[in-house]
VORO-633775 format. One line per 8 residues: number of its first residue (from 1); for each residue x negated, y, z of N, C-alpha, C, O. Coordinates in Angstrom, 3 decimals. Example, Ala and Ser with C-alpha at 12.3 -4.5 7.8 and 13.67 -1.06 7.14 Angstrom:
1	-13.190:-5.690:7.800:-12.300:-4.500:7.800:-13.200:-3.300:7.800:-14.236:-3.319:8.465 | -12.850:-2.250:7.080:-13.670:-1.060:7.140:-12.900:0.030:7.870:-13.409:1.138:8.039 $
***
This chain:
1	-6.664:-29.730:-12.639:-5.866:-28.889:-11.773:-6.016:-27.434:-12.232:-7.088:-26.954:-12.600 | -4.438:-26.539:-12.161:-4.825:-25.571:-12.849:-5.029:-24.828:-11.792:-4.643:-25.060:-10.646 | -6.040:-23.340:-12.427:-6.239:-22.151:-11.392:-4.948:-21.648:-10.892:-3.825:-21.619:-11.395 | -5.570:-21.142:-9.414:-4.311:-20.129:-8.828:-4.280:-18.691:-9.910:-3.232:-18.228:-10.362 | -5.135:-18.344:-10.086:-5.450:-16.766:-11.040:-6.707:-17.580:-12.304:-7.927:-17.749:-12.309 | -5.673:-17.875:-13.163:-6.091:-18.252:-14.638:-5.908:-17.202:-15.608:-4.804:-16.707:-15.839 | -7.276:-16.760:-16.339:-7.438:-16.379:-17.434:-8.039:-14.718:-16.806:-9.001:-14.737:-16.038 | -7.673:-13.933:-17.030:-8.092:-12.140:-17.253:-8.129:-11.768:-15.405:-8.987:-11.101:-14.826 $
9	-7.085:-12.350:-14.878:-6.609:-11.409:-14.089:-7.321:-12.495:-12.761:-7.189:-13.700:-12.552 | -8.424:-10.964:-11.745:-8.947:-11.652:-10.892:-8.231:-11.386:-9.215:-8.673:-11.862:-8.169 | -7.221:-10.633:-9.349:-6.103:-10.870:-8.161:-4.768:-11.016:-8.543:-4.397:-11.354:-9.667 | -3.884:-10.693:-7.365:-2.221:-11.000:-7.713:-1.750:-9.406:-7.208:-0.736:-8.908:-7.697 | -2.720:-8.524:-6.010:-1.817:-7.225:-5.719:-2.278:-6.335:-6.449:-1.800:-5.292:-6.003 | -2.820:-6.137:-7.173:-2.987:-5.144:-8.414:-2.413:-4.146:-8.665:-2.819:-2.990:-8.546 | -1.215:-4.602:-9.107:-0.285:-3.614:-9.735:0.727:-3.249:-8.352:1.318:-2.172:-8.426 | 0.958:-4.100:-7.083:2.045:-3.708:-5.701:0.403:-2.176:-5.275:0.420:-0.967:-5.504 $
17	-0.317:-2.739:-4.861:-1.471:-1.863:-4.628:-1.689:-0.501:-5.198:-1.970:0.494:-4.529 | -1.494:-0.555:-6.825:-1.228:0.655:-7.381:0.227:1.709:-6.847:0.240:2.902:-6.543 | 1.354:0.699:-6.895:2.671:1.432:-6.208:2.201:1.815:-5.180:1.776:2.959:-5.017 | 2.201:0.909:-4.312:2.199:1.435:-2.891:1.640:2.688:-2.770:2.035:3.605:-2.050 | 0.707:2.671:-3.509:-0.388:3.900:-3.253:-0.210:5.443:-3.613:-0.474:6.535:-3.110 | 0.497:4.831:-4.979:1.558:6.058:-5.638:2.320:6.711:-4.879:2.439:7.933:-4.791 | 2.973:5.699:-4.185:4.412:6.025:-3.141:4.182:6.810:-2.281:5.041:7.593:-1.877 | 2.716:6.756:-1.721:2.593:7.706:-0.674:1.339:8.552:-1.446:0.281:8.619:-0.820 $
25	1.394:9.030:-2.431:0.691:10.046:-3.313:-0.256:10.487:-2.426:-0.415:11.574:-1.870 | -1.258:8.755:-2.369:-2.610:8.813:-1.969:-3.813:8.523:-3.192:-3.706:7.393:-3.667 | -4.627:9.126:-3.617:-5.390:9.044:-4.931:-6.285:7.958:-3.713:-6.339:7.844:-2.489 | -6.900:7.298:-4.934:-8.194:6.151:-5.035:-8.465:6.669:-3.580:-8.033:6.279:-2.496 | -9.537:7.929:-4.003:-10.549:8.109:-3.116:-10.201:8.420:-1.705:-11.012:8.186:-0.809 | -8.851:9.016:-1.427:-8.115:9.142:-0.236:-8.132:7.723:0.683:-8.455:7.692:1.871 | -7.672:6.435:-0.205:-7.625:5.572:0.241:-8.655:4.913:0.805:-8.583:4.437:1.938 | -9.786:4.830:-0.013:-11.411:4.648:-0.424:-11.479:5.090:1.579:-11.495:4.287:2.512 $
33	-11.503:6.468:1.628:-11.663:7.140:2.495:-11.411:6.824:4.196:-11.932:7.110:5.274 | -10.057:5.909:3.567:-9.093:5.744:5.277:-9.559:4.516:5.514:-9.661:4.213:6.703 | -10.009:3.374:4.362:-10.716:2.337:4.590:-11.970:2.500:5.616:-12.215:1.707:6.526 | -12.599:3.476:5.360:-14.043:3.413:6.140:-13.869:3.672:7.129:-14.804:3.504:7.912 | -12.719:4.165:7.588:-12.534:4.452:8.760:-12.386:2.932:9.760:-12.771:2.897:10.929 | -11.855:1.917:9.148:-11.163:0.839:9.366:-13.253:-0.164:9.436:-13.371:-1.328:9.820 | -14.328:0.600:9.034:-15.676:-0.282:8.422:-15.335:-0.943:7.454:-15.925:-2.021:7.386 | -14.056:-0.590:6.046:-14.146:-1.374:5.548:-14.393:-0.852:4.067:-13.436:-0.505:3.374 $
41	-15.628:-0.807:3.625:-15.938:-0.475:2.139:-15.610:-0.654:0.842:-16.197:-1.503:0.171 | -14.855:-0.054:0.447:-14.505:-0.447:-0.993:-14.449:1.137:-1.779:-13.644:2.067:-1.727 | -15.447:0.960:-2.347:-15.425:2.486:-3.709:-14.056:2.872:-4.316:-13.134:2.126:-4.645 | -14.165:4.478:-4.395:-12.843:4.659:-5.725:-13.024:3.320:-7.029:-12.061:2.621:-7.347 | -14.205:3.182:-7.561:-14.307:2.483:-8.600:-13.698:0.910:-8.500:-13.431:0.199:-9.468 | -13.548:0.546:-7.050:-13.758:-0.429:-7.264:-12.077:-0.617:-6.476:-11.537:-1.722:-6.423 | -11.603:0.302:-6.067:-10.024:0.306:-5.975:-9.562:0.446:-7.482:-8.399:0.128:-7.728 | -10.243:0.824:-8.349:-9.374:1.013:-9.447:-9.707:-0.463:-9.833:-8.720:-1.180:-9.666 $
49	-10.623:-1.023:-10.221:-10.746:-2.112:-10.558:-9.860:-2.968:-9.989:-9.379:-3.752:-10.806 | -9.438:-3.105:-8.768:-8.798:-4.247:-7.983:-7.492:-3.435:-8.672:-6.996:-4.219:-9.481 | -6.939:-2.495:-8.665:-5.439:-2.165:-9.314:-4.988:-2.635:-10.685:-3.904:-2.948:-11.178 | -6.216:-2.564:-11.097:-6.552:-3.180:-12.680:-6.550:-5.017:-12.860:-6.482:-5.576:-13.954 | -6.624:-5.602:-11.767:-6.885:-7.061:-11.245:-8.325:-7.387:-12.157:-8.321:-8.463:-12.755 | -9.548:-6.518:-12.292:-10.408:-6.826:-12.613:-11.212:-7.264:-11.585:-12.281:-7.717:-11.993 | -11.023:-7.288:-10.048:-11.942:-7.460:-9.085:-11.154:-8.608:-8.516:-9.931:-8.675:-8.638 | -11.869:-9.496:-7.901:-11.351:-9.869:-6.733:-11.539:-9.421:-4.941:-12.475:-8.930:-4.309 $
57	-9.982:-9.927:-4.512:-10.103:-8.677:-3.054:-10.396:-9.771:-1.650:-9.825:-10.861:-1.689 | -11.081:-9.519:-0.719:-11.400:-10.396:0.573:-10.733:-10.382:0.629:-9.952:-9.892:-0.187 | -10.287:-11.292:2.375:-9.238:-11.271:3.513:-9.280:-9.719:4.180:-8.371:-8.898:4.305 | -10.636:-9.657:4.539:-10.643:-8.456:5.554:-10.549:-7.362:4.563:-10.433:-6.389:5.308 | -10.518:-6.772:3.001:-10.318:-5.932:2.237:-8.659:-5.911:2.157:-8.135:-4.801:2.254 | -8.053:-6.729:2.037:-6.373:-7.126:1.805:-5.518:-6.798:3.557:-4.493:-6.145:3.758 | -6.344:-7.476:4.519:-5.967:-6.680:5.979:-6.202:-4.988:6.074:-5.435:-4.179:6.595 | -7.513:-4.714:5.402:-7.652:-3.237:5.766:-6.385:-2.913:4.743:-5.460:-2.346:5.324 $
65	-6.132:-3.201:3.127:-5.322:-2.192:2.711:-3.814:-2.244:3.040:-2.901:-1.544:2.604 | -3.795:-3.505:4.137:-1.929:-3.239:4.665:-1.906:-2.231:5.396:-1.012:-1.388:5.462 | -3.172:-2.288:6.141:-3.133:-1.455:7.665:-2.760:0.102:7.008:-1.684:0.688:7.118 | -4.104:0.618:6.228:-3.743:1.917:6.065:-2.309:1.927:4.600:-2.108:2.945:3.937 | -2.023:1.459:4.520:-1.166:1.470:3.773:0.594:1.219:4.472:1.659:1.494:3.920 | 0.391:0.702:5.638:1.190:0.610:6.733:1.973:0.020:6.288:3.065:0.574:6.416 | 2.034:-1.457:5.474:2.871:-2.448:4.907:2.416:-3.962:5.753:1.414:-3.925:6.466 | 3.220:-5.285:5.622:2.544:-6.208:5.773:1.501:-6.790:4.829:1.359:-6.138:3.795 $
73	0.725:-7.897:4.961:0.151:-7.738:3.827:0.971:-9.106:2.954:0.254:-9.432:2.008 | 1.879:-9.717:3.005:2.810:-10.013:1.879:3.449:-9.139:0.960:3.792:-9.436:-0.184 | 3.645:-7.609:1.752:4.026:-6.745:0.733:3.044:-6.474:-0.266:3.511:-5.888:-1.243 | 1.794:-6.731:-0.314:0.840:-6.557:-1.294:1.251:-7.618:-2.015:1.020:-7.014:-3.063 | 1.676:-8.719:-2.419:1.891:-9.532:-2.983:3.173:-9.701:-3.712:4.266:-9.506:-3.181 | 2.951:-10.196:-5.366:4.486:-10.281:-6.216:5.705:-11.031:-5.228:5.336:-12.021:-4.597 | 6.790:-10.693:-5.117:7.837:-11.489:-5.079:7.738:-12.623:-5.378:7.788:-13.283:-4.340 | 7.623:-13.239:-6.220:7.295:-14.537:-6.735:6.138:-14.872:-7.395:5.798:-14.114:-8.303 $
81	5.496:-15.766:-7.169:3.730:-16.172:-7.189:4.113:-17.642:-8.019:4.537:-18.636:-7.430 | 3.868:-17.569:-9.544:3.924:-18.623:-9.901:2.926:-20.013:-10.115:2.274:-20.346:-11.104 | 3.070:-20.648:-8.849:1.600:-21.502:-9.002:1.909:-23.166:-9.424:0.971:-23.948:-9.580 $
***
C-alpha cells in the first residue's frame, strides 16, 4: 500500500501556507507569534520548515493555522490531493 506523502515531502499545505501567509504580508515570526496566543507553539524555524514540507504538521497545529489565518482548514490544502 502506497504512502499518503511518499518520498521528500512531509506535508500537503506547504506551499497554500506559504501563500496564505504572503497574502496577508505576515512574516514567519508574526505568525509564530499569533499562534501562541492560540497555546499553540510552533518556531519561525519550524514554520519555515512546514512551508518547505520538511516537517510534519498536527491536527491542533493545522486548526491553530486556519484560525489565525482566518481560512477553513481545507483551504490549507491542494485542490486536488492525489492519493
Amino acid at each position: 500500500m502506497a504512502r499518503i506523502i511518499d518520498g521528500e515531502e512531509m506535508n500537503l499545505i506547504g506551499d497554500n501556507l506559504r501563500r496564505l501567509r504572503r497574502q496577508r504580508k505576515m512574516s514567519q515570526q508574526a505568525l509564530a507569534n499569533k499562534l501562541e496566543t492560540l497555546a499553540i507553539y510552533i518556531c519561525r524555524g519550524s514554520i519555515s520548515r512546514i512551508e518547505d514540507k520538511q516537517r510534519t504538521v498536527t491536527d491542533i497545529e493545522l486548526y491553530g493555522l486556519a484560525k489565525v489565518l482566518g481560512v477553513s482548514i481545507q483551504e490549507l490544502f491542494p485542490a486536488e490531493i492525489d492519493i
